[in-house]
mmCIF file of the N, C-alpha and C atoms, coordinates in Angstrom:
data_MODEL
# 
_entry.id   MODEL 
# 
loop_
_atom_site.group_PDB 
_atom_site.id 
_atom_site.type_symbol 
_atom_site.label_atom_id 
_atom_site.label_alt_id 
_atom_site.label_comp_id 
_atom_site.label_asym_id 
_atom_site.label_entity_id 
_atom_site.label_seq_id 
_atom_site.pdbx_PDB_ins_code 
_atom_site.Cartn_x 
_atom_site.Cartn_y 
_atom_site.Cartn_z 
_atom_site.occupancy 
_atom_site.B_iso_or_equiv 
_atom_site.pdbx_formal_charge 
_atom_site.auth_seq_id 
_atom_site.auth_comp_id 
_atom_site.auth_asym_id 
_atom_site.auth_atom_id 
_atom_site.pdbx_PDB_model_num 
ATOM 1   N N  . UNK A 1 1  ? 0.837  -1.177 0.000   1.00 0.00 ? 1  UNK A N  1 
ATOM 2   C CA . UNK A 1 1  ? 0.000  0.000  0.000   1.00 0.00 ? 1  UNK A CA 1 
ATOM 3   C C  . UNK A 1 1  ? 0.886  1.246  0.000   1.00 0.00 ? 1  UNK A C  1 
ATOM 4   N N  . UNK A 1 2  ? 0.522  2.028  -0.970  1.00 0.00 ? 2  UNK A N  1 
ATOM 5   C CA . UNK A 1 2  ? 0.711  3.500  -0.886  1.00 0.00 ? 2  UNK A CA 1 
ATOM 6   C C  . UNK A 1 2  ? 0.703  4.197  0.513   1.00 0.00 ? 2  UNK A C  1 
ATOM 7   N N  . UNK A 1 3  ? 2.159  4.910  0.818   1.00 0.00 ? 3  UNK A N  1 
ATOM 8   C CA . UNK A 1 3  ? 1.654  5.809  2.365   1.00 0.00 ? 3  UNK A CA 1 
ATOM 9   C C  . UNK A 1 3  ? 1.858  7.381  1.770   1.00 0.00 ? 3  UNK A C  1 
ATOM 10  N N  . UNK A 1 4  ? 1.062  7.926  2.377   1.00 0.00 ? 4  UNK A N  1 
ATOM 11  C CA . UNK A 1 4  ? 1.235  9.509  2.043   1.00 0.00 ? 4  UNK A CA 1 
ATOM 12  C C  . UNK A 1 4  ? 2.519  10.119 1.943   1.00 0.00 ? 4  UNK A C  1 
ATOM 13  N N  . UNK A 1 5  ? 3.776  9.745  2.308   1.00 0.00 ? 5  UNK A N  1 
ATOM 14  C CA . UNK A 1 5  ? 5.027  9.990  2.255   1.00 0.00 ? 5  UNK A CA 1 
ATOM 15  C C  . UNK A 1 5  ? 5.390  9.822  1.180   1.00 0.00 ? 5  UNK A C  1 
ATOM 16  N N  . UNK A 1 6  ? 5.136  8.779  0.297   1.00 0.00 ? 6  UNK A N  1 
ATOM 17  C CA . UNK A 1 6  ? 5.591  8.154  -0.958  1.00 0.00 ? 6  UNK A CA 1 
ATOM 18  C C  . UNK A 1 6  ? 4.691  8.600  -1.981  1.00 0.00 ? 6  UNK A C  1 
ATOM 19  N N  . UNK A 1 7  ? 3.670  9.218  -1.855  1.00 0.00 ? 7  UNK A N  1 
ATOM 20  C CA . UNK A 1 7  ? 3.069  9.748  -2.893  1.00 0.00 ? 7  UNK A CA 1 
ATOM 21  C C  . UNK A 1 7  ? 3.429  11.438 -2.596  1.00 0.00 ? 7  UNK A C  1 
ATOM 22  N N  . UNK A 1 8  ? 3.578  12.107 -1.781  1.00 0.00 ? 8  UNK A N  1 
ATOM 23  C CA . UNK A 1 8  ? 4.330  13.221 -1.736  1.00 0.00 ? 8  UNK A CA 1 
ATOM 24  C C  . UNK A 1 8  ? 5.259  13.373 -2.363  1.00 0.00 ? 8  UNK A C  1 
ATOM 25  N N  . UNK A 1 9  ? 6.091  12.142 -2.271  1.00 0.00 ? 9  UNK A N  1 
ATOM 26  C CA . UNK A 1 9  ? 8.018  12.406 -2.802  1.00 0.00 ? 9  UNK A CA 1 
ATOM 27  C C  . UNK A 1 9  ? 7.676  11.979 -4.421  1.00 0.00 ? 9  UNK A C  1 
ATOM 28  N N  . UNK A 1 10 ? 6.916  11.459 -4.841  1.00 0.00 ? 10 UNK A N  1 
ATOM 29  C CA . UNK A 1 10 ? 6.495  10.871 -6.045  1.00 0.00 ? 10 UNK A CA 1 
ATOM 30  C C  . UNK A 1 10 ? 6.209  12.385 -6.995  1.00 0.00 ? 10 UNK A C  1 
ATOM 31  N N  . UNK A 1 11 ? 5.146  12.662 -6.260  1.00 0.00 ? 11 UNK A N  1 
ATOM 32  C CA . UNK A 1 11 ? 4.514  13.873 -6.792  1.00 0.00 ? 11 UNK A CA 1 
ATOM 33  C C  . UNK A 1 11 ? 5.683  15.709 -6.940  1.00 0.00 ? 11 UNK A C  1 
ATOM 34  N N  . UNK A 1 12 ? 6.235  15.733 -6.311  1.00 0.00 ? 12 UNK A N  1 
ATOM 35  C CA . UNK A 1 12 ? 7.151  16.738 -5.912  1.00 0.00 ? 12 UNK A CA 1 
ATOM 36  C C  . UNK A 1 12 ? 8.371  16.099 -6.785  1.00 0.00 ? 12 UNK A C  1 
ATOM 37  N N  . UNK A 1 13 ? 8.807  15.078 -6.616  1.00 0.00 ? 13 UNK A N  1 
ATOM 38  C CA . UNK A 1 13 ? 9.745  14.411 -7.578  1.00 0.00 ? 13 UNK A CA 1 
ATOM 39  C C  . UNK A 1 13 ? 9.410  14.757 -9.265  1.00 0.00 ? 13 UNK A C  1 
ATOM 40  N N  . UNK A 1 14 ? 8.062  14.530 -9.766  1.00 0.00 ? 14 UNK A N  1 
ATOM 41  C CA . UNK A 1 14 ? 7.336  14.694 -11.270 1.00 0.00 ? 14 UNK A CA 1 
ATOM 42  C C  . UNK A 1 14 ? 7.633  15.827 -11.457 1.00 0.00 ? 14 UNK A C  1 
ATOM 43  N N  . UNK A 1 15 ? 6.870  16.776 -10.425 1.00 0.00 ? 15 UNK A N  1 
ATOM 44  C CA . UNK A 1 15 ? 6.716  18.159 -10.497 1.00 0.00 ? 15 UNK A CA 1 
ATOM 45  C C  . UNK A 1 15 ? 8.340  18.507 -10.857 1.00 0.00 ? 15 UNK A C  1 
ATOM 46  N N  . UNK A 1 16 ? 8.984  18.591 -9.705  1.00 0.00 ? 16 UNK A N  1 
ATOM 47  C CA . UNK A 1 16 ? 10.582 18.894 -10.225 1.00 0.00 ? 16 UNK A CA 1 
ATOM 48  C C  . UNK A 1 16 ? 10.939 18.826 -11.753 1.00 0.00 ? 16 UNK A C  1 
ATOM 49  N N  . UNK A 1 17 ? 10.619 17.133 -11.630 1.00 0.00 ? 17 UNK A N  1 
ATOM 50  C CA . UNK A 1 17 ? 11.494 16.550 -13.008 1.00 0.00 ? 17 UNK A CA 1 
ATOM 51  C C  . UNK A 1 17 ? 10.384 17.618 -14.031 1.00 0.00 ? 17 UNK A C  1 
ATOM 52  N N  . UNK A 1 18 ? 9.220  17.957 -13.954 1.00 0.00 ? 18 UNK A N  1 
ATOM 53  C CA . UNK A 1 18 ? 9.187  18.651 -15.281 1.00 0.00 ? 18 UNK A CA 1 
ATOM 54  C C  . UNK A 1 18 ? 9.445  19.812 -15.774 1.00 0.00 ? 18 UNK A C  1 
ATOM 55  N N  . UNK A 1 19 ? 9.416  20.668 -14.216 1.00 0.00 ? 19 UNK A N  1 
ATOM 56  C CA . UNK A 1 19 ? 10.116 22.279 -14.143 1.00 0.00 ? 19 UNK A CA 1 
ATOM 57  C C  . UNK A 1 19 ? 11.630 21.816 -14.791 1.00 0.00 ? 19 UNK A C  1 
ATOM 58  N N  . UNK A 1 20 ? 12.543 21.024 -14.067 1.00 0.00 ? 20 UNK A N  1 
ATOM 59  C CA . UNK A 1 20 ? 13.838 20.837 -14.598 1.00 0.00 ? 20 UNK A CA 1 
ATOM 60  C C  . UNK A 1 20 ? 14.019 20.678 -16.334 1.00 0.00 ? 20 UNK A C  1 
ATOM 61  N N  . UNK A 1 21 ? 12.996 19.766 -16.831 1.00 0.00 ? 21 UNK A N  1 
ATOM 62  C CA . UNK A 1 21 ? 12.934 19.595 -18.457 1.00 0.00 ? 21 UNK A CA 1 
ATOM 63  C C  . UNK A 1 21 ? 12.472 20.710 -18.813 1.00 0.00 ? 21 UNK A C  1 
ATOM 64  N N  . UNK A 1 22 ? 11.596 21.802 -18.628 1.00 0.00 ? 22 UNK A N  1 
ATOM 65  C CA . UNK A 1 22 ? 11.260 22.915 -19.356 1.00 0.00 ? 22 UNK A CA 1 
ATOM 66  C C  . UNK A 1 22 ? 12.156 23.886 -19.278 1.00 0.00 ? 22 UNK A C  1 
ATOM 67  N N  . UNK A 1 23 ? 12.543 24.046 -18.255 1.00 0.00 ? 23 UNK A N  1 
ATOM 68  C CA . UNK A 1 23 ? 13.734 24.994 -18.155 1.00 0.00 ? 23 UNK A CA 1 
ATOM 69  C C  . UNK A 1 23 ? 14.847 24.925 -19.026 1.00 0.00 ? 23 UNK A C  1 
ATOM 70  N N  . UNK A 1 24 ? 15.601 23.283 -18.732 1.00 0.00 ? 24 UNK A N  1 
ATOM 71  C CA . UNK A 1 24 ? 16.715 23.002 -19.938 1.00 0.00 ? 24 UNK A CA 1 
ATOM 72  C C  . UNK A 1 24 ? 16.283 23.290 -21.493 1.00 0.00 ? 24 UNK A C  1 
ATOM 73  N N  . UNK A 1 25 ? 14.966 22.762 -21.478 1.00 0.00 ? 25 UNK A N  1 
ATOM 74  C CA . UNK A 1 25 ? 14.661 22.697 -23.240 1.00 0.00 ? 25 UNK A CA 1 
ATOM 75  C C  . UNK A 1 25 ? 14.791 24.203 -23.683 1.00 0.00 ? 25 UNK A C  1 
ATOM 76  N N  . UNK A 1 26 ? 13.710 25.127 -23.016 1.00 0.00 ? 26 UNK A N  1 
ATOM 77  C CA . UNK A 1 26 ? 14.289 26.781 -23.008 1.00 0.00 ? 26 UNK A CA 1 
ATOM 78  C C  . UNK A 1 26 ? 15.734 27.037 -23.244 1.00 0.00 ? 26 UNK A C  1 
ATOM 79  N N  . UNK A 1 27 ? 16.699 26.412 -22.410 1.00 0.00 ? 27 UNK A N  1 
ATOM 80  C CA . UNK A 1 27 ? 17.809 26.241 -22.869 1.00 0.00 ? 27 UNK A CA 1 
ATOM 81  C C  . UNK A 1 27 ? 18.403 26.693 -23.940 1.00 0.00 ? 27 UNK A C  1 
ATOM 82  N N  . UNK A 1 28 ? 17.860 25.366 -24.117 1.00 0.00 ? 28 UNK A N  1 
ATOM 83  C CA . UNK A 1 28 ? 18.966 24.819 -25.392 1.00 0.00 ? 28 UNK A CA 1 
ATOM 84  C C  . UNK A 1 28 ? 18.048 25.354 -26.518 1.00 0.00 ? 28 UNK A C  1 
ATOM 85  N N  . UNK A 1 29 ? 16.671 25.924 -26.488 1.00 0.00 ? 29 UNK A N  1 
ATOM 86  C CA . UNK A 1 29 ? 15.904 26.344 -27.737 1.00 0.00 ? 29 UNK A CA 1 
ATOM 87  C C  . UNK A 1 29 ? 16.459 27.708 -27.774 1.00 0.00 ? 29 UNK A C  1 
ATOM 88  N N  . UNK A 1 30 ? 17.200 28.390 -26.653 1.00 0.00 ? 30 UNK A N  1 
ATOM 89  C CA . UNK A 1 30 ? 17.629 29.959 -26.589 1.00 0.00 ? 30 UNK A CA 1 
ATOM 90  C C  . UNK A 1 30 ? 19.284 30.033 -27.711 1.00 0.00 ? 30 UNK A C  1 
ATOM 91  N N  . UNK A 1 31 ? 19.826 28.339 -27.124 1.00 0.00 ? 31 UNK A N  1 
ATOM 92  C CA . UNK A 1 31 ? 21.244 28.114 -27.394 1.00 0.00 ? 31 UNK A CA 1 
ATOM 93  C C  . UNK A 1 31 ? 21.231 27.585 -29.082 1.00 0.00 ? 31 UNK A C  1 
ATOM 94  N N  . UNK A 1 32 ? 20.363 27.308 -29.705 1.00 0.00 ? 32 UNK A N  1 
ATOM 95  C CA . UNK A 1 32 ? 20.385 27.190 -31.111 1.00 0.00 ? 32 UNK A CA 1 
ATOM 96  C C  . UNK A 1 32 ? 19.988 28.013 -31.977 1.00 0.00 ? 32 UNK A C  1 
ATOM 97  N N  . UNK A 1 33 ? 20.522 28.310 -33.093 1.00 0.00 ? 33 UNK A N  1 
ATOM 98  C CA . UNK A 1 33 ? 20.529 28.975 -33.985 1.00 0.00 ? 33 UNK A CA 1 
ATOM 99  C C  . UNK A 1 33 ? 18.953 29.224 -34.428 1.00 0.00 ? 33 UNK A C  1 
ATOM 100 N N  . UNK A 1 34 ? 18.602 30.444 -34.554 1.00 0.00 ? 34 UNK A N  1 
ATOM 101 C CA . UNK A 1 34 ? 17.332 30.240 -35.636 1.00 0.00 ? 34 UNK A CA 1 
ATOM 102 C C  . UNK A 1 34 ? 15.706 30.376 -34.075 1.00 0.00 ? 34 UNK A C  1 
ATOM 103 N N  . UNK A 1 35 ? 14.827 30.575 -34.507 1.00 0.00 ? 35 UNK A N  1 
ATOM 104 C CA . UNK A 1 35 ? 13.649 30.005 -33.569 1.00 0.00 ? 35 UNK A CA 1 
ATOM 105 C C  . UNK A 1 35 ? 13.375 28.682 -34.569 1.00 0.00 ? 35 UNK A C  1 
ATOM 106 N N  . UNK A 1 36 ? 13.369 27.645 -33.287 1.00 0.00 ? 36 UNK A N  1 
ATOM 107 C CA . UNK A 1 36 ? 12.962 26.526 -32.913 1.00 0.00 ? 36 UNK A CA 1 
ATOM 108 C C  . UNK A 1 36 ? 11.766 26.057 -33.413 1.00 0.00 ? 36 UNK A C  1 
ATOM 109 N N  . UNK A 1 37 ? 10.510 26.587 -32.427 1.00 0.00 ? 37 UNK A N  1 
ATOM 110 C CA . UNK A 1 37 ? 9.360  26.435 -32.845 1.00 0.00 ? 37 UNK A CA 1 
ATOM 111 C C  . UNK A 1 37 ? 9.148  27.073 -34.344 1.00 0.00 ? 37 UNK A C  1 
ATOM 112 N N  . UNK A 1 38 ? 9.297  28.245 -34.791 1.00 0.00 ? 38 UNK A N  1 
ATOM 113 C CA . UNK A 1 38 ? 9.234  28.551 -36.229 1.00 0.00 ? 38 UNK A CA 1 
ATOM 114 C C  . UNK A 1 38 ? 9.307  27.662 -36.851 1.00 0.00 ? 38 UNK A C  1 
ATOM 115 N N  . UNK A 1 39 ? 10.669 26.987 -37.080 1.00 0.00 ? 39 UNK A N  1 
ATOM 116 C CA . UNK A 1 39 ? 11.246 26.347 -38.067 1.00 0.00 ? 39 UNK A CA 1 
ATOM 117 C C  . UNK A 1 39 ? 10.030 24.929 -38.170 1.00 0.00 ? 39 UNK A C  1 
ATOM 118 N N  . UNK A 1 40 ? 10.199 24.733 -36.871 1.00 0.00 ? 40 UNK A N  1 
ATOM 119 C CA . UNK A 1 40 ? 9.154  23.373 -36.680 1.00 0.00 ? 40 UNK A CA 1 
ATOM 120 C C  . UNK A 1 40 ? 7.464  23.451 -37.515 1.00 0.00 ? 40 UNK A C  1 
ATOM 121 N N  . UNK A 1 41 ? 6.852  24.322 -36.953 1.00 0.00 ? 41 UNK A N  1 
ATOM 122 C CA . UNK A 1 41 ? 5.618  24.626 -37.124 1.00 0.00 ? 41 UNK A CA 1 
ATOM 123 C C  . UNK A 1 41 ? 5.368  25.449 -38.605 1.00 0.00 ? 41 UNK A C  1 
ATOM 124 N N  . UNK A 1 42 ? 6.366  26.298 -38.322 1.00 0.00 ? 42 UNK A N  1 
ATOM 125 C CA . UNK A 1 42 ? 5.305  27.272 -39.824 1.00 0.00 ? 42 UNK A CA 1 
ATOM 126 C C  . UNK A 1 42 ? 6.297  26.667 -41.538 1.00 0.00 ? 42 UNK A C  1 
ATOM 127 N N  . UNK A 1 43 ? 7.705  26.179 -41.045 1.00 0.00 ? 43 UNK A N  1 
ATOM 128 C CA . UNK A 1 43 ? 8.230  25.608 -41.930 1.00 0.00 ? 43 UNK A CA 1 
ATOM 129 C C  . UNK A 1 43 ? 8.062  24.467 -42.185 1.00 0.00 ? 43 UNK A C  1 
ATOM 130 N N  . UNK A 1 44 ? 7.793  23.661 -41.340 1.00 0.00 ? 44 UNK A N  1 
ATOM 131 C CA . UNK A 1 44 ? 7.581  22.357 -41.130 1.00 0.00 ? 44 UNK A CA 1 
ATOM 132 C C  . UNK A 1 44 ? 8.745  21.344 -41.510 1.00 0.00 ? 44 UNK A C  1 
ATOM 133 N N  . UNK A 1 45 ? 10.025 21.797 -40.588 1.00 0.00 ? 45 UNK A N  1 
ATOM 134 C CA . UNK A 1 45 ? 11.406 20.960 -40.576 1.00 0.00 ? 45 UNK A CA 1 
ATOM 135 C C  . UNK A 1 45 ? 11.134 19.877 -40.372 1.00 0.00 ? 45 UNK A C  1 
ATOM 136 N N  . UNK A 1 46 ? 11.314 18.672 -40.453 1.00 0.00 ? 46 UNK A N  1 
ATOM 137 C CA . UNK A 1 46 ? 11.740 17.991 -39.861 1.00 0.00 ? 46 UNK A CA 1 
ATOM 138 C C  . UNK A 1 46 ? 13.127 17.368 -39.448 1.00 0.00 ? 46 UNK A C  1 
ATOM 139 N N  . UNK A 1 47 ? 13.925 17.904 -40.027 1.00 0.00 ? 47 UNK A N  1 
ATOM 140 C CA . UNK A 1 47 ? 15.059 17.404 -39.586 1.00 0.00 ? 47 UNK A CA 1 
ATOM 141 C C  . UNK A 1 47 ? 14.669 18.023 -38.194 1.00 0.00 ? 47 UNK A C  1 
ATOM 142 N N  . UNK A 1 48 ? 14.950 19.859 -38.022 1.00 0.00 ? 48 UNK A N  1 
ATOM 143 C CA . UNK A 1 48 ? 14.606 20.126 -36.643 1.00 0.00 ? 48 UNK A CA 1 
ATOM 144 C C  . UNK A 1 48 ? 13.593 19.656 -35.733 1.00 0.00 ? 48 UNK A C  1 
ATOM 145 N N  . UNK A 1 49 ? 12.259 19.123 -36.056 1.00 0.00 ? 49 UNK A N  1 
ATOM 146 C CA . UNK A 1 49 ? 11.415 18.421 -35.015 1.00 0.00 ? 49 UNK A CA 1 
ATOM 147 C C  . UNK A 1 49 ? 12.384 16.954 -34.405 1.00 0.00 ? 49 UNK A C  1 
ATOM 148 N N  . UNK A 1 50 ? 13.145 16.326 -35.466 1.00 0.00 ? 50 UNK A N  1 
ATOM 149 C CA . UNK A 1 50 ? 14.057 15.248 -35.198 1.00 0.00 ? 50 UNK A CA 1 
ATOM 150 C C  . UNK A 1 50 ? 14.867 15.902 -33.852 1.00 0.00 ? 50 UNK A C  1 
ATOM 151 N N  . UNK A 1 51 ? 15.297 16.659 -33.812 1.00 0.00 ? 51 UNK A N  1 
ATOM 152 C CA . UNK A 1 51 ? 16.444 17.395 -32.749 1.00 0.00 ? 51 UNK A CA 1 
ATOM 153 C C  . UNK A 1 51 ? 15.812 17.426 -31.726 1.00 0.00 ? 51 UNK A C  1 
ATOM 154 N N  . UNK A 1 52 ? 15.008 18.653 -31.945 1.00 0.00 ? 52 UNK A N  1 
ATOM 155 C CA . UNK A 1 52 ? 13.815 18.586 -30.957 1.00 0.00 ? 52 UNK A CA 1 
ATOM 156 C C  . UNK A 1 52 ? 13.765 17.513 -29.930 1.00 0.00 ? 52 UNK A C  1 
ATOM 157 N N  . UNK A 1 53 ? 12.824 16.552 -30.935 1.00 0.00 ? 53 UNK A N  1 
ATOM 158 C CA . UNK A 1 53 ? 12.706 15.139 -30.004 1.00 0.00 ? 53 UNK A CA 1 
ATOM 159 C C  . UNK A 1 53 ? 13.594 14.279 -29.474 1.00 0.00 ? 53 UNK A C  1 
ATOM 160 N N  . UNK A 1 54 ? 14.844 13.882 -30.415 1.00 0.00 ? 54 UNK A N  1 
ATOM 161 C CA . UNK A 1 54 ? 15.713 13.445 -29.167 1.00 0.00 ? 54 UNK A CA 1 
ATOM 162 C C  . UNK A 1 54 ? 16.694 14.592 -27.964 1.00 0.00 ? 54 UNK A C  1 
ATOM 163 N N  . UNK A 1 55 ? 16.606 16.146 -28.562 1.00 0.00 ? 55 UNK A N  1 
ATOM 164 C CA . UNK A 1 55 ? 17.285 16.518 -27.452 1.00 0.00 ? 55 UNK A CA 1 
ATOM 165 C C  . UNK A 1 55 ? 16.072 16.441 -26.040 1.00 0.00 ? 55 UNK A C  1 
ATOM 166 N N  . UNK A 1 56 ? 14.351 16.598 -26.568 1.00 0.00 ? 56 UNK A N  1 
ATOM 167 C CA . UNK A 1 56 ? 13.746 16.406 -25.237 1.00 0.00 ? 56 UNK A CA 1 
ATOM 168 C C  . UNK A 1 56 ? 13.549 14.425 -24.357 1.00 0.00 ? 56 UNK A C  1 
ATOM 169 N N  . UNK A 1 57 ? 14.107 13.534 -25.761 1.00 0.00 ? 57 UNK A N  1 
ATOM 170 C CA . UNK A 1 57 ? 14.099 12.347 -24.799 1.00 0.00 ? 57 UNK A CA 1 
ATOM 171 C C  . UNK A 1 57 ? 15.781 12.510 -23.906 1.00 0.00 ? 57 UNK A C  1 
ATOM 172 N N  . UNK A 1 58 ? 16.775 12.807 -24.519 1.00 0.00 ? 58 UNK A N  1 
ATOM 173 C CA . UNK A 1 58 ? 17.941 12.823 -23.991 1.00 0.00 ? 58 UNK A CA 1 
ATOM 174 C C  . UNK A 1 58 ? 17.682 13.513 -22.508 1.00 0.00 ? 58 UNK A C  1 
ATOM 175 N N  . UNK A 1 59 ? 17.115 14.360 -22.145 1.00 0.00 ? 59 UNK A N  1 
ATOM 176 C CA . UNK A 1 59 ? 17.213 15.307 -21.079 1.00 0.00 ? 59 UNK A CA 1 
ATOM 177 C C  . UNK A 1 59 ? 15.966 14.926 -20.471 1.00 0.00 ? 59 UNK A C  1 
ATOM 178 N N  . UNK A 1 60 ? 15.077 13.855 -20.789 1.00 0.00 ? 60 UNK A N  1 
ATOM 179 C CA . UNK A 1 60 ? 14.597 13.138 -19.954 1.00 0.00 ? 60 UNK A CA 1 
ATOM 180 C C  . UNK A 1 60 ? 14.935 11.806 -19.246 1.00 0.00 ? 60 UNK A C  1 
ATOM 181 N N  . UNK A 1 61 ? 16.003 11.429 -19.985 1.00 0.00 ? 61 UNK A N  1 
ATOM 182 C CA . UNK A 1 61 ? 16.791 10.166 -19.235 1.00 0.00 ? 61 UNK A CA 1 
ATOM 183 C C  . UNK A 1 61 ? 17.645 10.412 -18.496 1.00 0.00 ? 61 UNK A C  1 
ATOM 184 N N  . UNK A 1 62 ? 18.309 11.795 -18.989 1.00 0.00 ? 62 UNK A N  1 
ATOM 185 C CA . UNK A 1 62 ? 18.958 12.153 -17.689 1.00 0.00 ? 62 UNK A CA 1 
ATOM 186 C C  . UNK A 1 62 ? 17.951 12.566 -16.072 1.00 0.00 ? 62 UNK A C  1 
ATOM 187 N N  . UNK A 1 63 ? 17.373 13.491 -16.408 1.00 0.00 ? 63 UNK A N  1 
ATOM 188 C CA . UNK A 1 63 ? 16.374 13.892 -15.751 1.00 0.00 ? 63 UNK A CA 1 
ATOM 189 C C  . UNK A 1 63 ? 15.550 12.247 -14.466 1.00 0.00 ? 63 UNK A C  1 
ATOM 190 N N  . UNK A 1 64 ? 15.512 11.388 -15.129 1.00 0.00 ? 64 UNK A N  1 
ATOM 191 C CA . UNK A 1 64 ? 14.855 10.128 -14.866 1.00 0.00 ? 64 UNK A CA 1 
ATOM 192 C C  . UNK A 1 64 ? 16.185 9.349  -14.064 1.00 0.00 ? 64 UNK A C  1 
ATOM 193 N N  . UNK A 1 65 ? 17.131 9.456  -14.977 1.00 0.00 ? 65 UNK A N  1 
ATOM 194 C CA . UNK A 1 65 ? 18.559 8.674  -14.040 1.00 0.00 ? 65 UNK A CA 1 
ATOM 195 C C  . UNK A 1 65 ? 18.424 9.373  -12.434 1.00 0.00 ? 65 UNK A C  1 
ATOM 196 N N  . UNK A 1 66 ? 18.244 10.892 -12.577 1.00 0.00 ? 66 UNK A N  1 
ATOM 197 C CA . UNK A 1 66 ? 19.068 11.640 -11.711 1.00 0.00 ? 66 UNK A CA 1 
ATOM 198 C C  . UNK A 1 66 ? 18.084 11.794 -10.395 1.00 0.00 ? 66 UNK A C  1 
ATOM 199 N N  . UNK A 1 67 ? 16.791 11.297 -10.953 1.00 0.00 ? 67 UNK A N  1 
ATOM 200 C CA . UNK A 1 67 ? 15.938 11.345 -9.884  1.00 0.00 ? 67 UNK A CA 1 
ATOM 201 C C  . UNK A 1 67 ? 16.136 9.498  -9.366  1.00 0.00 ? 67 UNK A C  1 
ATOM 202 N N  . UNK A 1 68 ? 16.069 8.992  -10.286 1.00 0.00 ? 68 UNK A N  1 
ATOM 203 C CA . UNK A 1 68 ? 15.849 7.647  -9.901  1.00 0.00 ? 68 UNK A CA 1 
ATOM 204 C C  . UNK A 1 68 ? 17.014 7.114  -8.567  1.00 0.00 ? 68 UNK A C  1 
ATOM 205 N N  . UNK A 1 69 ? 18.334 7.710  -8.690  1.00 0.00 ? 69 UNK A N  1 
ATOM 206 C CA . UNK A 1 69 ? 19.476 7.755  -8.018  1.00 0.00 ? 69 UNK A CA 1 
ATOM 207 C C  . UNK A 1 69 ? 20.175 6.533  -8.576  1.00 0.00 ? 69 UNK A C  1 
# 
C-alpha cells in the first residue's frame, strides 16, 4: 500500500522533473541557432522536429537517471 510519504516524494519528484525539463529545453531552444518552434511549425522541418525530439528524450533520461538515483 501507498503511504502519504511516498506519494508526496512521487509527486514533488514529477513536479521537479518537469520544471527541470522545461527549463533546460528553453535552454537549449535559446542556445540554437534560428527560432525553434518557427522552423518546426510554420516551416515544417523535420530534420529540426528530429532534434527537438531526441534533445527532449535525452534530457529526460537524464532527468529520470538523476531522480531515480
Amino acid at each position: 500500500m501507498i503511504t502519504l510519504n511516498t506519494f508526496l516524494a512521487t509527486v514533488i519528484y514529477a513536479g521537479l522533473g518537469i520544471v527541470i525539463f522545461v527549463v533546460s529545453f528553453v535552454l537549449v531552444d535559446r542556445l540554437t541557432p534560428g527560432e525553434l518552434w518557427k522552423e518546426i511549425i510554420e516551416r515544417q522541418n523535420t530534420a529540426v522536429a528530429l532534434l527537438a525530439g531526441a534533445v527532449a528524450i535525452g534530457i529526460s533520461s537524464i532527468i529520470a537517471a538523476a531522480v531515480h538515483g
